[in-house]
C-alpha positions as CSV (number, residue, x, y, z in Angstrom):
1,X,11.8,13.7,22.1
2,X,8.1,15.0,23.1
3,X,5.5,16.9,21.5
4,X,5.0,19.7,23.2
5,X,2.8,22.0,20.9
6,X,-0.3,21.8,18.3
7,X,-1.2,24.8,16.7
8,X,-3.7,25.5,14.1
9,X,-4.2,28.3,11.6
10,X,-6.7,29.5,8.9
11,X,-5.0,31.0,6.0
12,X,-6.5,32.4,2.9
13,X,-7.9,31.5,0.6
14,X,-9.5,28.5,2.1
15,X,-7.4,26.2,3.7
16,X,-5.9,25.1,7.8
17,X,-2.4,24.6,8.6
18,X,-1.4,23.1,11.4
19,X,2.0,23.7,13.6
20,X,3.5,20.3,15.6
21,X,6.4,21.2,17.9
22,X,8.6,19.2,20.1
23,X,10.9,19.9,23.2
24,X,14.1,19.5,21.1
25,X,13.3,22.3,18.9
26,X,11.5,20.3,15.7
27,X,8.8,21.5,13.9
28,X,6.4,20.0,11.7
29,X,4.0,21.2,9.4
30,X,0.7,19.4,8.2
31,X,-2.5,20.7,6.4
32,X,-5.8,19.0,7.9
33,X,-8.9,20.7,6.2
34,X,-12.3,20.2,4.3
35,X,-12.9,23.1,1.7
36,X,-16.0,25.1,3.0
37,X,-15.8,23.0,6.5
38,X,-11.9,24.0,7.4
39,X,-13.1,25.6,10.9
40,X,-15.2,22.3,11.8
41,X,-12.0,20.5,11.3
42,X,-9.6,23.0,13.1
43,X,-12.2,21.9,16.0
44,X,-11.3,18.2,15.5
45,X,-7.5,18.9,15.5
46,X,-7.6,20.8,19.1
47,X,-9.4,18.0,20.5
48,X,-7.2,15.2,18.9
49,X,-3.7,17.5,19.7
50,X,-5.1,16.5,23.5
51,X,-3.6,13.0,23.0
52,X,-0.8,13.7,20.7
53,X,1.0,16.1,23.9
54,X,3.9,14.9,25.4
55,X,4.3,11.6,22.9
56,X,7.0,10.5,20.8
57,X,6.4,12.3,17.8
58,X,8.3,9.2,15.9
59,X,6.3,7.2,16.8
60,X,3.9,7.6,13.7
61,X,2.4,4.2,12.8
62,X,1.1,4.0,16.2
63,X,-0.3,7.5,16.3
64,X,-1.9,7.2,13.2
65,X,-3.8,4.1,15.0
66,X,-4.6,5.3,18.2
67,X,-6.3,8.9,16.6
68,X,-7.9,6.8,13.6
69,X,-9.4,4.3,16.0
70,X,-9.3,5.4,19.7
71,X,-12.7,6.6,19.4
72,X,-16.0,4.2,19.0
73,X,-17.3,6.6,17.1
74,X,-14.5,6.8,13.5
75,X,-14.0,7.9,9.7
76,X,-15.5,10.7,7.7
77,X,-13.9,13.8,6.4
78,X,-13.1,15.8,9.0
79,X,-11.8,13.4,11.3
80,X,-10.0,11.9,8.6
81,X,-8.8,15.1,7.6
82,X,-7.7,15.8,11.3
83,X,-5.5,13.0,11.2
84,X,-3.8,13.6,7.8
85,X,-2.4,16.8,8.3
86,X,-0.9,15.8,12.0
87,X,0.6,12.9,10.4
88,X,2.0,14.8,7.1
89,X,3.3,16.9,10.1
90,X,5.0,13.7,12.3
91,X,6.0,12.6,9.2
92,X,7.9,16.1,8.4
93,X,9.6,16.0,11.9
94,X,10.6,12.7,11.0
95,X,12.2,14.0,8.0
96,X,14.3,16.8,10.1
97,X,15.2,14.5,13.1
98,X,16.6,11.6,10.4
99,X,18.2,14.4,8.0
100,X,16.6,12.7,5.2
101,X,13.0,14.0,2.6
102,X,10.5,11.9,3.7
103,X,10.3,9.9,0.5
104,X,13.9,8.5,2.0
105,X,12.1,7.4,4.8
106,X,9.1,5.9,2.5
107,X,12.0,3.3,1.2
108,X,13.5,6.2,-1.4
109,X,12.7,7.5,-4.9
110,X,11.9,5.7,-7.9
111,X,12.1,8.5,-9.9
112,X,13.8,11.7,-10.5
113,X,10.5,14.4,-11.3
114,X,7.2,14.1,-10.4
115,X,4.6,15.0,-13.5
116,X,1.7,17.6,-12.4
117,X,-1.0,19.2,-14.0
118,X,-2.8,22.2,-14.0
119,X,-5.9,23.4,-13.3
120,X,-7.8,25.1,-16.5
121,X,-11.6,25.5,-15.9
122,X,-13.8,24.5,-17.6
123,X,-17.6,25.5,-16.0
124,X,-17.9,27.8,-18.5
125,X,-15.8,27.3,-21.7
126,X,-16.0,30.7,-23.2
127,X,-12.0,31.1,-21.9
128,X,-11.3,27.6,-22.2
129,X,-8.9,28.1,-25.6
130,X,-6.9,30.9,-23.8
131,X,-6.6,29.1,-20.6
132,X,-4.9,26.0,-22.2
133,X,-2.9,28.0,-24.7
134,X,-1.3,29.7,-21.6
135,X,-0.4,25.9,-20.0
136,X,1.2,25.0,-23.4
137,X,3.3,28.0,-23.7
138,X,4.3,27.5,-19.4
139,X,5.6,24.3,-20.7
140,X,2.6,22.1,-18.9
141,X,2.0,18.7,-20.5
142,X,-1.1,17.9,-19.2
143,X,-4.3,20.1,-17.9
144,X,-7.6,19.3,-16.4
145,X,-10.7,20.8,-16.7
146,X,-14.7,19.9,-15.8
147,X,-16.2,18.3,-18.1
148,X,-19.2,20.2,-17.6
149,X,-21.7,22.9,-16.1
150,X,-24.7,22.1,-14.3
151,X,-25.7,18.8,-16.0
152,X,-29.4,17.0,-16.3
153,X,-29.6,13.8,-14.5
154,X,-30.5,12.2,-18.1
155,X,-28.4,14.9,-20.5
156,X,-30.3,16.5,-23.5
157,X,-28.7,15.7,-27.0
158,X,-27.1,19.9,-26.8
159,X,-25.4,19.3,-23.4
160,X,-23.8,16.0,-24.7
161,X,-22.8,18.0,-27.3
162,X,-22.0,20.8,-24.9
163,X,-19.6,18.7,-23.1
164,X,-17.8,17.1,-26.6
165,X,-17.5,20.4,-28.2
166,X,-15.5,22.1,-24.9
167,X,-13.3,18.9,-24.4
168,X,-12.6,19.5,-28.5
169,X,-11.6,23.0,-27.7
170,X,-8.9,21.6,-25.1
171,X,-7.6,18.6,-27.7
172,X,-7.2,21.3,-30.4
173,X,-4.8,23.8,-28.0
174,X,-2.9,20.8,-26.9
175,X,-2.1,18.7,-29.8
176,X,-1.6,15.0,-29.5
177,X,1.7,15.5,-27.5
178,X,-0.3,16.5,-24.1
179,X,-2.9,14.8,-22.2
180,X,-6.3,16.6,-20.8
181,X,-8.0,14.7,-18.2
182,X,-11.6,15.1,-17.5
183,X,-13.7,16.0,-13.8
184,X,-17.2,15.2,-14.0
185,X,-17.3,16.5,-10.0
186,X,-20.0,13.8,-9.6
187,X,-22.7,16.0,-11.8
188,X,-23.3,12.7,-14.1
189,X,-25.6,10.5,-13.1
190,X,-24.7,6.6,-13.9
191,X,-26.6,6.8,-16.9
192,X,-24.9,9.9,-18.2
193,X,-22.1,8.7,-17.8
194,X,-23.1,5.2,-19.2
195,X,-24.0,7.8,-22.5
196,X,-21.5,10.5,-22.1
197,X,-18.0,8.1,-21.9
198,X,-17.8,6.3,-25.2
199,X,-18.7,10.0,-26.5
200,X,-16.0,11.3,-25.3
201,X,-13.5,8.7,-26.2
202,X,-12.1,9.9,-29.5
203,X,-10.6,12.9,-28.2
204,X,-8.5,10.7,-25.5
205,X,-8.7,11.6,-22.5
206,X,-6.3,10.6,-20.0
207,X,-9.0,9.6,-17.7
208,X,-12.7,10.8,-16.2
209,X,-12.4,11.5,-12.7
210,X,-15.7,11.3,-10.5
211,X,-18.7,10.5,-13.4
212,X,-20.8,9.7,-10.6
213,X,-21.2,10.9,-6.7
214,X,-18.9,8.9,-4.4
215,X,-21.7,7.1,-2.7
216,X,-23.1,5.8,-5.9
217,X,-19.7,3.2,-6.2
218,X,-22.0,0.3,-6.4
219,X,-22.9,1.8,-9.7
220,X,-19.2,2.4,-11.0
221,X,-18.8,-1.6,-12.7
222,X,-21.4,-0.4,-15.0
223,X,-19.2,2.7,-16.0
224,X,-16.0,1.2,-16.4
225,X,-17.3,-1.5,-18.2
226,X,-18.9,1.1,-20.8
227,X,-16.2,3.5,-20.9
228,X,-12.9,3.2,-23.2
229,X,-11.6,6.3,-21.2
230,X,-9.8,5.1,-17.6
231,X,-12.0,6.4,-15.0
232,X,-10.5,7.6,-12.2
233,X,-12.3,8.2,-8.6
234,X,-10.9,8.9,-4.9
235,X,-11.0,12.7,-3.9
236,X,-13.7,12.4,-1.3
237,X,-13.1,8.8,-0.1
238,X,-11.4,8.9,2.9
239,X,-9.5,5.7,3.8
240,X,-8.2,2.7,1.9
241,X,-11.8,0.1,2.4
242,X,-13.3,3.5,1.0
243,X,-11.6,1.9,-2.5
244,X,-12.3,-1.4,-2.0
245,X,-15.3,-1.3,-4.0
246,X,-14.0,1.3,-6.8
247,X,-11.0,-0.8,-7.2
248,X,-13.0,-4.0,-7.8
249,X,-15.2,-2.0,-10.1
250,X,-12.3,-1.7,-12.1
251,X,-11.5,1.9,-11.8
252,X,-7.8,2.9,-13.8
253,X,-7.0,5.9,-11.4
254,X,-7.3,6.0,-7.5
255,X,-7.3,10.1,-6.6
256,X,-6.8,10.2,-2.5
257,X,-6.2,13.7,-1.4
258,X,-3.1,13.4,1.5
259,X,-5.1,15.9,2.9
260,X,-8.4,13.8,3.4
261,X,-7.6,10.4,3.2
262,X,-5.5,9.8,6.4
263,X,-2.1,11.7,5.3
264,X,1.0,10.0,4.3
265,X,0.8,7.0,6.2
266,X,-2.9,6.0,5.1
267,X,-2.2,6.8,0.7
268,X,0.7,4.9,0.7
269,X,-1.4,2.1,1.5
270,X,-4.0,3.0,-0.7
271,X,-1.5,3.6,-3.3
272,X,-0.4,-0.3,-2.5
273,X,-3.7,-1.7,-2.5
274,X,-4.5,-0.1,-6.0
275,X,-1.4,-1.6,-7.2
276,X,-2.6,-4.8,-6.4
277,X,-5.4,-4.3,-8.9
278,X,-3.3,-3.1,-11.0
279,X,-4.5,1.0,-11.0
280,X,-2.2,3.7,-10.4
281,X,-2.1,6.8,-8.1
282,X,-2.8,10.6,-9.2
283,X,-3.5,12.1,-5.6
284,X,-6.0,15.2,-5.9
285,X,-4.6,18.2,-4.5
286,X,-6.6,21.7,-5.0
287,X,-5.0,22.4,-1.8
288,X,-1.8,24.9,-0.2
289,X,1.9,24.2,-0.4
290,X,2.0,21.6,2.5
291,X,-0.4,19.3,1.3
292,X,1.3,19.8,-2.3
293,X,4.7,19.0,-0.4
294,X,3.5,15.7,1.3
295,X,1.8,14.7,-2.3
296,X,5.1,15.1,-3.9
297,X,6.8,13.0,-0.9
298,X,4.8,9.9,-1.9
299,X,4.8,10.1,-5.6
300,X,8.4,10.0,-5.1
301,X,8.5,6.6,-3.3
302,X,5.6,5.2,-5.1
303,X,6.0,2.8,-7.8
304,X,2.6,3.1,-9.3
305,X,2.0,7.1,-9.6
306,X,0.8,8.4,-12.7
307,X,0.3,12.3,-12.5
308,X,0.1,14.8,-9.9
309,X,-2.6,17.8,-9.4
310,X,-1.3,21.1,-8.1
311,X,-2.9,24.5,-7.7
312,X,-0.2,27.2,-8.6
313,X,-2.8,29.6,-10.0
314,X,-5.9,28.3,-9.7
315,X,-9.5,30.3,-9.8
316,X,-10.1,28.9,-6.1
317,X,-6.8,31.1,-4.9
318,X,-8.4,35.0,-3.9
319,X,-6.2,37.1,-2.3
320,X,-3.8,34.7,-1.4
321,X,-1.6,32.3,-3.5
322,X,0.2,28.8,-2.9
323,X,3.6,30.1,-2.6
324,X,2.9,33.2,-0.7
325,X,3.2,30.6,2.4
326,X,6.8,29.2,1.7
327,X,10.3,31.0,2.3
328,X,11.8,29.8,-1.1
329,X,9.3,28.4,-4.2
330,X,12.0,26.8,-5.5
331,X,11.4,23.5,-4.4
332,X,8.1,23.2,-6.1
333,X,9.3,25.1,-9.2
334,X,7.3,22.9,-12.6
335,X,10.0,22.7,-15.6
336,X,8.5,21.2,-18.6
337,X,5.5,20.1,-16.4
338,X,7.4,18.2,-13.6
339,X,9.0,18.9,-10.5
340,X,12.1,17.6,-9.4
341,X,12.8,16.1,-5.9
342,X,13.6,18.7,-3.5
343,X,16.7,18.9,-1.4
344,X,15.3,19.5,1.9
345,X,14.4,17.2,4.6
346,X,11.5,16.4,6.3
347,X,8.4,17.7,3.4
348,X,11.2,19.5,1.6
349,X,10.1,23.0,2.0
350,X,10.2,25.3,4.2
351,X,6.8,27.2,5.6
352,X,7.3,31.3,6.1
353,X,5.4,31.4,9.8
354,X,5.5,34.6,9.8
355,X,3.3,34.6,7.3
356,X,1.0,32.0,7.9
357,X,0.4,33.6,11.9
358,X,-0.1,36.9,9.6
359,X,-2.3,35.3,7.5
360,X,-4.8,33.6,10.5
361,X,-5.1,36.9,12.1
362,X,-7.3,37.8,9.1
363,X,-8.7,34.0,8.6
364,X,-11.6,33.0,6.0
365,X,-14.9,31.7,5.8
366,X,-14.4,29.9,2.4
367,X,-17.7,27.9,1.2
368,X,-18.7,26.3,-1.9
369,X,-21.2,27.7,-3.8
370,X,-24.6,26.0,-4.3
371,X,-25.9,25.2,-8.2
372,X,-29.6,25.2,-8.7
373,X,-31.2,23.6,-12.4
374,X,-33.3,26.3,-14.1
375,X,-36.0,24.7,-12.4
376,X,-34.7,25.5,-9.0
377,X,-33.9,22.2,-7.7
378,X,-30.3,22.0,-6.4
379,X,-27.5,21.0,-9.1
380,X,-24.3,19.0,-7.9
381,X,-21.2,21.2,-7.7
């Protein structure tokens, strides 16, 4: 079996498929993209597809390390990105040649459902009550929301209590029966954090994810050692020395994105070497139904997940939704806030092509927005 195919296509609301076929009539689908950058990676999958044509697609270890390291130059997050959604893709035509989900392939389940979470805002907290009340009544057991706005590097006494108050708000709608985790988005500083944390603690959060800016992870020890709330870190790190240092910092929660961090093949290993430290996987995934479907495929085979994020709704998702993209939404229908392991082989659901070749006829140019202080100066996002 060869490849003989790699297409790519930008769907709304802001995300890149991409298409691997072979010469004996399997198809696999991956998603490689970079919110607000998915064209510049698009770029990056053409120019890797040059080496992937006419190869074995089974062959997926040694893909993974010929496109990962076959150039001097390596890393980052849009080659790393590249890589992950063709090897969610090698990994789904795996699944179809075999017969078998992926998570089969991975060594099996360990468990029946998969917990997710939604998404429930947060930036501004005037709709914060409603928006978890809805989750509760859909039967969710655990949201997430920001933790904040715009924050001062050094938070004045009213933004601390800003950002207890709004986290209240959540605890009230959910009881003590659900969890609420907490996204900083890297708009603490160290020392706000250092302040915020033990603030935040008596409303028990199921973890912090991101107080400070990825490239501040010499800075996370401090943190964890002043925080009773698990901090959890990982969305824009993009491969498994990336969580080296987090890990021996003592983060609780590692947070790859199969969509980022290498694909299948790299988060199962950084879901092993979290393990070792005794942390647990909750892969970030604010992304379409492919990445979802791969993120589902390892939580199923790995024995240290905790939770997993999902987008079914979310404020990002303008004029186009998660499941407009599969033939049948069953297979990542949420019951009581889980999802059962779907039937299907390969990434267990099945992508509606016409609609995604629809779809990148019209395209996007989806960018994050950019936060300025009152005093003008540029605010993390």
């Amino acid at each position: 079996m060869k490849i003989t195919r790699v297409e790519t296509f930008l769907v709304p609301p802001r995300w890149l498929f991409c298409r691997v076929e072979t010469d004996e009539g399997h198809v696999g689908w991956g998603e490689p993209v970079v919110e607000g950058r998915a064209e510049v990676v698009r770029a990056a999958v053409e120019v890797l597809a040059e080496y992937l044509i006419g190869e074995d697609p089974l062959r997926i270890e040694h893909h993974w390390q010929v496109l990962t390291k076959g150039g001097f130059y390596r890393g980052g997050p849009v080659l790393s990105s590249a890589v992950a959604g063709l090897d969610q893709a090698l990994w789904d035509i795996a699944g179809h040649h075999y017969g078998a989900p992926v998570h089969a392939l991975l060594g099996g389940p360990v468990r029946d459902r998969v917990r997710v979470y939604s998404w429930v805002g947060g930036d501004e907290p005037s709709e914060l009550a409603e928006a978890v009340a809805a989750q509760v009544e859909a039967g969710m057991t655990a949201v997430k929301m920001n933790a904040s706005g715009r924050l001062s590097p050094i938070p004045t006494s009213a933004e601390i209590d800003a950002v207890v108050a709004r986290l209240a708000v959540a605890r009230e709608q959910l009881g003590p029966g659900r969890d609420v985790a907490l996204d900083f988005h890297g708009r603490a500083s160290a020392a706000a954090a250092r302040r915020l944390l033990p603030e935040l603690a008596p409303l028990r959060p199921l973890f912090a994810e991101e107080p400070v800016l990825p490239e501040h992870a010499h800075l996370l020890r401090d943190v964890v050692t002043c925080s009773p709330v698990p901090v959890a870190t990982g969305e824009r790190l993009y491969g498994r020395t990336d969580f080296l240092a987090p890990l021996e910092a003592g983060v609780a929660v590692v947070q790859p994105d199969l969509s980022h961090a290498g694909g299948i093949s790299e988060v199962r290993r950084i879901a092993a070497l979290a393990e070792t430290r005794g942390a647990v996987l909750a892969p970030h995934c604010p992304l379409g139904p492919i990445a979802l479907a791969a993120s589902l495929q390892v939580a199923f085979a790995t024995p240290n997940f905790l939770i997993q994020e999902q987008s079914i709704g979310i404020h990002y998702h303008e004029g186009a939704e998660l499941l407009d993209y599969v033939t049948d939404p069953a297979p990542l229908d949420i019951v009581a806030g889980h999802i059962a392991a779907p039937p299907g082989h390969g990434l267990g659901i099945t992508v509606d092509e016409d609609a995604v070749r629809e779809a990148d006829r019209k395209g996007h140019a989806w960018r994050n927005p950019v936060w300025r202080h009152d005093d003008g100066s540029m605010a993390e996002w």
